[in-house]
C-alpha positions in Angstrom: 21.8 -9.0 12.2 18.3 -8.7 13.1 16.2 -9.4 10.0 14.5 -6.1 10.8 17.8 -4.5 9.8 18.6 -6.1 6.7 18.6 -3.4 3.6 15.3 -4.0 1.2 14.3 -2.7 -2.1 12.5 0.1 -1.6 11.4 3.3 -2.1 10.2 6.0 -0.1 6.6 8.0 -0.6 4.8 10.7 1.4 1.2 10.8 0.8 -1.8 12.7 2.1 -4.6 10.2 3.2 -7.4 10.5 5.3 -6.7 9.2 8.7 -8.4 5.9 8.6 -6.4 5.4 5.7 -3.5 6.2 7.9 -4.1 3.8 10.5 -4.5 1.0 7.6 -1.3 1.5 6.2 0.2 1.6 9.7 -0.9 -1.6 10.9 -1.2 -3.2 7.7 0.9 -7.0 8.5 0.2 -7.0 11.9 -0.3 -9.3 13.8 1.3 -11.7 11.0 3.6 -10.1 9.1 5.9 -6.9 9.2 4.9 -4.1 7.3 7.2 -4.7 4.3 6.4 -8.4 3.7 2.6 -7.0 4.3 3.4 -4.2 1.1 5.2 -7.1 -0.7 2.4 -9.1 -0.5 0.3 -6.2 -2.3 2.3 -7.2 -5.7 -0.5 -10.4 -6.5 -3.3 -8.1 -5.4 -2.9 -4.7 -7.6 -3.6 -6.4 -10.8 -7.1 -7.8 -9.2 -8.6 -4.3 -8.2 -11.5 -3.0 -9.3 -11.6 0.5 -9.0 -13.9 3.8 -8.2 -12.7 7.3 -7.7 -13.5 9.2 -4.5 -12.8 13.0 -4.2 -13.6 15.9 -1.7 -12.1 14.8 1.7 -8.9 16.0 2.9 -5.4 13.9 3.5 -2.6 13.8 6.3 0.8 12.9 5.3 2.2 9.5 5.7 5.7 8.4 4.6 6.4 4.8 3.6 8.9 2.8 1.8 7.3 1.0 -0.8 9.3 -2.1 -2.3 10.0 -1.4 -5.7 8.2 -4.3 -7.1 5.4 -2.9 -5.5 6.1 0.5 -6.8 6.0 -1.5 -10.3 2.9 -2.9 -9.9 0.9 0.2 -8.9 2.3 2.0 -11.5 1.3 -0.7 -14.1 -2.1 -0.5 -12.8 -2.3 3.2 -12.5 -1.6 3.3 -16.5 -4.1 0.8 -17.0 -7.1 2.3 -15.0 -5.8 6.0 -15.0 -6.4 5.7 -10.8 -4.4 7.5 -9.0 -0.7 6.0 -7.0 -2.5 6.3 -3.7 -5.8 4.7 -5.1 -4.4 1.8 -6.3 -2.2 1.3 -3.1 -4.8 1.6 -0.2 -7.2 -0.8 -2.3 -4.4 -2.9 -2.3 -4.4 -2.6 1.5 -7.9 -2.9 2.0 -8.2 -6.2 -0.2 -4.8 -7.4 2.0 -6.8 -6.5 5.2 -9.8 -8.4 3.9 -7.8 -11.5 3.6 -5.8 -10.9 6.6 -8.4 -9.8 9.5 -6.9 -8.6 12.3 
């Protein structure tokens, strides 16, 4: 079986992002890494964001399963920094995109 195929911890999550935030999230591994092990990788960066709170722009729905160590970490974070989930993920992303240029 394909690794591709193999089941993974995870959960699913819809959010409402603004597209470039989209497109982020969508490409986020490539060209090195799938998706998932991209998001798994997120897990060591969470802890290290430092965080500012944006409001006023509208969101499009994306849905995404995050691995549930993942899910752990953002929450952990969220409690500690009262961000919100999808805050503390897409800085994740970003700071995983900064270290991972396309």
């Amino acid at each position: 079986m394909a690794e591709r195929n193999l089941p993974r911890d995870r959960k699913f999550l819809t959010f409402r992002i603004f597209p470039e935030e989209k497109a982020l999230l969508q490409r986020l591994g490539q060209p090195k890494d799938e998706r998932y092990v991209a998001l798994c990788k997120l897990v060591d960066i969470v802890p290290e964001l430092d965080l500012q709170d944006v409001r006023g722009r509208k969101r499009k729905p994306l849905r995404l399963g995050i691995p549930v160590a993942l899910d752990a970490a953002i929450r952990q974070k969220c409690e500690e920094t009262g961000q919100p989930y999808v805050g503390v993920l897409l800085a994740a992303a970003t700071e995983y995109r900064r270290r991972n240029p396309l």
